[in-house]
C-alpha atoms as one frame of an Amber mdcrd trajectory, in Angstrom:
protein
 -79.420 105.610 -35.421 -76.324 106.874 -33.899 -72.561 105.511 -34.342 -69.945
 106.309 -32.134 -66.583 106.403 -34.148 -63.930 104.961 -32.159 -61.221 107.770
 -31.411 -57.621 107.735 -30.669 -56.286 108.700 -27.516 -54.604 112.189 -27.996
 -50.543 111.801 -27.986 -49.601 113.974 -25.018 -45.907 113.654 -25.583 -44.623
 112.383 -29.232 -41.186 110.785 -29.621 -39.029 113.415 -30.863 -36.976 112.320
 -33.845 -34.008 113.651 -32.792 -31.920 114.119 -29.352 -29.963 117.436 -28.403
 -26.808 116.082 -25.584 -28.783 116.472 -22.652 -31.673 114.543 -23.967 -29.012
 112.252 -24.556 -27.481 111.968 -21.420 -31.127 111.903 -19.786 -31.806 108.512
 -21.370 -28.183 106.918 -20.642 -29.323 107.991 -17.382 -32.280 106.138 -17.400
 -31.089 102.978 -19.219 -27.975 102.435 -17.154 -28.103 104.273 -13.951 -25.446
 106.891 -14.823 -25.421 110.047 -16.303 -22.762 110.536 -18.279 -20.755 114.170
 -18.237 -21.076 116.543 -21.737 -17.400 116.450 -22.070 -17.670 112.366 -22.470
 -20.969 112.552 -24.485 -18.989 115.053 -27.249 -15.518 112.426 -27.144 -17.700
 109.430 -27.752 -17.137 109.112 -31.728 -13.407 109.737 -30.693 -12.793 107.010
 -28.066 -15.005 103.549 -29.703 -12.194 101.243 -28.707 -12.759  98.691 -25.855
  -9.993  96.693 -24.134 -11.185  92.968 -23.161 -12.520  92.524 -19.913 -12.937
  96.201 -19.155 -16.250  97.120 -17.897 -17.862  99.129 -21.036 -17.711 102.777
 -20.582 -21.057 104.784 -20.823 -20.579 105.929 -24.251 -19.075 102.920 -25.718
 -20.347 102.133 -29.235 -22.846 105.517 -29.388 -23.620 106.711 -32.382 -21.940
 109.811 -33.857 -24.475 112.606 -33.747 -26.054 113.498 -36.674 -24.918 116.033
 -40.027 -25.518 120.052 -39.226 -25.560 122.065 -41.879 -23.591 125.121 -39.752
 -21.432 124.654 -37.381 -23.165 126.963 -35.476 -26.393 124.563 -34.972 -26.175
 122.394 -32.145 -25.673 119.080 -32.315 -28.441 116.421 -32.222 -28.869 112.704
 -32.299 -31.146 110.088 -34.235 -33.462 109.543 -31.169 -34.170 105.745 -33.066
 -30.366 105.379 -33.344 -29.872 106.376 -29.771 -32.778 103.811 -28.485 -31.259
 100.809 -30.538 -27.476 101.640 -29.220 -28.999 101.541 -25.719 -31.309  98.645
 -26.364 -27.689  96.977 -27.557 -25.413  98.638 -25.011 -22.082  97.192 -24.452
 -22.548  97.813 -20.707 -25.847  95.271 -20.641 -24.258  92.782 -22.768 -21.186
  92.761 -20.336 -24.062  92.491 -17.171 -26.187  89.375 -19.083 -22.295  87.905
 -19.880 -21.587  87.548 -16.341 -25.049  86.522 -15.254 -25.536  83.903 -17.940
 -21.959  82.268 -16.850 -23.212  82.338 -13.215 -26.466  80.615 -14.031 -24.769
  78.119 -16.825 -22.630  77.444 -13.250 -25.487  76.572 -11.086 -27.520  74.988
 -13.717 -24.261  72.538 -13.736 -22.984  72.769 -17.066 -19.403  72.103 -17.558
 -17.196  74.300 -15.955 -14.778  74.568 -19.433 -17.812  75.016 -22.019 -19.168
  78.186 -18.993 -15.176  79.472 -19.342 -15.217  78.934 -22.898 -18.145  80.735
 -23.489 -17.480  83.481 -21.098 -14.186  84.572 -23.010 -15.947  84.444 -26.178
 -18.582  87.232 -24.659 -15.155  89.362 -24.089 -14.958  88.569 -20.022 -11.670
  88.858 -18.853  -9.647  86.593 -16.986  -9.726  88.009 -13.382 -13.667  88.460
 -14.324 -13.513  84.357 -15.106 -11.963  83.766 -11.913 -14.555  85.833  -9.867
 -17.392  84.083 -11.041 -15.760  80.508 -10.393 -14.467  82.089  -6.869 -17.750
  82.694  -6.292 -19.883  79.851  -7.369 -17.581  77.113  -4.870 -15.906  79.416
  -2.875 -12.461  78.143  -4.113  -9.477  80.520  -4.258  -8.304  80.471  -7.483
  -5.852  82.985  -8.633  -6.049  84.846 -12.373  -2.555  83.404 -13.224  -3.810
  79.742 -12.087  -7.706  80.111 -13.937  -5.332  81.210 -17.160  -3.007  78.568
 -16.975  -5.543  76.121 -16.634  -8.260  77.036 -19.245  -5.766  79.476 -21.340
  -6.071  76.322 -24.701 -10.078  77.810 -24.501  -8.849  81.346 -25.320  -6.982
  79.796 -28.957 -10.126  77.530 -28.950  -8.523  74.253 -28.727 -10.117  71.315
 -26.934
């Protein structure tokens, strides 16, 4: 009586724990359709600040690479810390912010609680005004969309 034992496909190409820059840059490529220079992948732990309403840069938020014991080692990356800051990325979130607010729009949902909920995702006014412009076709101006729904912004009703 023979018995086959089931066996595991062989792993061609394993997940490497850690990522060197270009590695790095190769999956911020991949992710987000940009490849990011060296120069901005080595400034990312210095620049983490974000103005409102400013599309997210391609390092935004990325995590600081990982302790060397010489500063003659290279640098390298927690490849699982990499994957969850681009799973996460600022730049997506700002993408599914404007989509949702255009689909809230056409679904018909108020056009205060879509505004309202658009500045909370950190959209910017001129953004706001785009995505109204474009659902009607009105004209609005920035200064006139702020004026308007500015009480939103300090949360008031």
């Amino acid at each position: 009586m023979s018995t086959e034992v089931p066996r595991l496909e062989p792993v061609t190409t394993p997940t490497p724990a850690t990522y060197s820059y270009d590695q790095v840059a190769e999956r911020i490529e991949q992710v987000l359709g940009e490849q990011p220079s060296k120069s901005a992948l080595r400034a990312a732990p210095l620049r983490q600040r974000r103005t409102r309403g400013r599309r997210p840069g391609l390092t935004a938020g990325m995590p600081a690479p990982l302790p060397s014991p010489s500063k003659t080692i290279r640098a390298r990356f927690s490849a699982a810390a990499i994957e969850e800051w681009l799973a996460l990325h600022p730049r997506l979130e700002w993408a599914r912010a404007i989509r949702d607010a255009k689909a809230d729009l056409a679904a018909g949902q108020p056009t205060e609680d879509v505004v309202s909920a658009a500045f909370a995702r950190g959209l910017s006014w001129r953004q706001i005004t785009a995505i109204l412009n474009d659902h009607d076709g009105g004209h609005r101006s920035v200064s006139g969309v702020h004026k308007r729904y500015r009480r939103l912004e300090e949360g008031q009703p």
